[in-house]
C-alpha positions as CSV (number, residue, x, y, z in Angstrom):
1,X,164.1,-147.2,115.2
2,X,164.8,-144.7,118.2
3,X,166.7,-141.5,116.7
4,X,167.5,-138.8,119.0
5,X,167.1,-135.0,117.3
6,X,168.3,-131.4,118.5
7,X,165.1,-129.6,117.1
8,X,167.5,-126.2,117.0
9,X,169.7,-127.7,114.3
10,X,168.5,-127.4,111.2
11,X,169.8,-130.9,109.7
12,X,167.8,-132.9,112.4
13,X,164.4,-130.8,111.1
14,X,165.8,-132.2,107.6
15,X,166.5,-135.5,109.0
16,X,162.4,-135.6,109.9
17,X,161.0,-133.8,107.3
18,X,163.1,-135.9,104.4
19,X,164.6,-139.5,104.9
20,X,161.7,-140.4,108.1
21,X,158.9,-138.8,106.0
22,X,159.4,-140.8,103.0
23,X,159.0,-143.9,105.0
24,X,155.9,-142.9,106.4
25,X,154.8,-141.8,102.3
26,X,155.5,-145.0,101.4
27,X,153.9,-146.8,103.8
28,X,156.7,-148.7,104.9
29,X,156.1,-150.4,108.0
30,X,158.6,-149.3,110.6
31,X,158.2,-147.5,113.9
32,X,160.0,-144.8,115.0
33,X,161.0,-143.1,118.0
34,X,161.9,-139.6,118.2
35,X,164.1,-138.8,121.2
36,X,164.4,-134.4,121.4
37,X,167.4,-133.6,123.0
38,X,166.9,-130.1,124.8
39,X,170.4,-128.9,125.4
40,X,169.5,-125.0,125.0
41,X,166.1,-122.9,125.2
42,X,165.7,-123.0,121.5
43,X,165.7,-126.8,121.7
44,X,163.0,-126.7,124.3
45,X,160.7,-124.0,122.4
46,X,161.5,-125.8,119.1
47,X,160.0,-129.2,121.0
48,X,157.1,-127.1,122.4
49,X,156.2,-125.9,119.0
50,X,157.0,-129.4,117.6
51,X,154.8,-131.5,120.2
52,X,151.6,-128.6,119.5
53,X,151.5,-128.7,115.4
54,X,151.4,-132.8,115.7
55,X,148.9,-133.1,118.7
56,X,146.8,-130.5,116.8
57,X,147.6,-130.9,113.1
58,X,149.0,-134.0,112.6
59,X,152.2,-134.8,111.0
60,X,151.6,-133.3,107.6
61,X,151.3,-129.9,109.1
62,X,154.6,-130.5,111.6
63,X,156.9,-131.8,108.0
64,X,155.4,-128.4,106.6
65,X,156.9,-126.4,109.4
66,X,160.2,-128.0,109.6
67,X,160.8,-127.6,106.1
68,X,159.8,-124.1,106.5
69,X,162.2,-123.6,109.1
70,X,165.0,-125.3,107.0
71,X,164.4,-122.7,104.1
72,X,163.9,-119.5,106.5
73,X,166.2,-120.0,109.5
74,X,165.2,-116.8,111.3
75,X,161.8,-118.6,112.4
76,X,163.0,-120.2,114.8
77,X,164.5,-117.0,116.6
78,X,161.2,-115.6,116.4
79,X,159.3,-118.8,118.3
80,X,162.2,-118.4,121.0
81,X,159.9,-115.5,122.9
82,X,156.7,-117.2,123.0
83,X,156.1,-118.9,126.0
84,X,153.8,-122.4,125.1
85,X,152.6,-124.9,127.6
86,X,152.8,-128.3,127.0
87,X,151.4,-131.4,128.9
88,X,153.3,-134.5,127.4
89,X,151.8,-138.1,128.0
């Protein structure tokens, strides 16, 4: 399943960290695709941030931070400023 997601919009975050999560917590075997759409700069630092907490954390830690995002919307403001290099695969 490809499913393409606006990492600015909070629903999409919600989109990950619920229904897709639950899958992968059940061990249902499906594969999915995420597809970021970066149509503004918060998209593009939201995908930054995204693409660090997995490569470093994992997936736990990435769920965490959406949901955290979904309950405190001014994070994401905040992460706007800070300037992240990422070397995608």
């Amino acid at each position: 399943m490809v499913v393409p997601v606006d990492l600015s919009d909070p629903e999409n975050m919600m989109l990950i960290a619920g229904n897709l999560h639950a899958f992968i917590k059940r061990g249902i075997p499906v594969r999915f695709g995420l597809v970021p759409l970066s149509s503004s700069l918060e998209s593009v630092a939201q995908l930054k941030v995204a693409h660090y907490l997995f490569d470093a954390y994992g997936l736990d830690s990435l769920v965490k931070y959406f949901e955290a995002v979904c309950l405190h919307p001014s994070i994401p403001s905040i992460l706007c400023g800070i300037d992240i290099e990422v070397v995608c695969y």
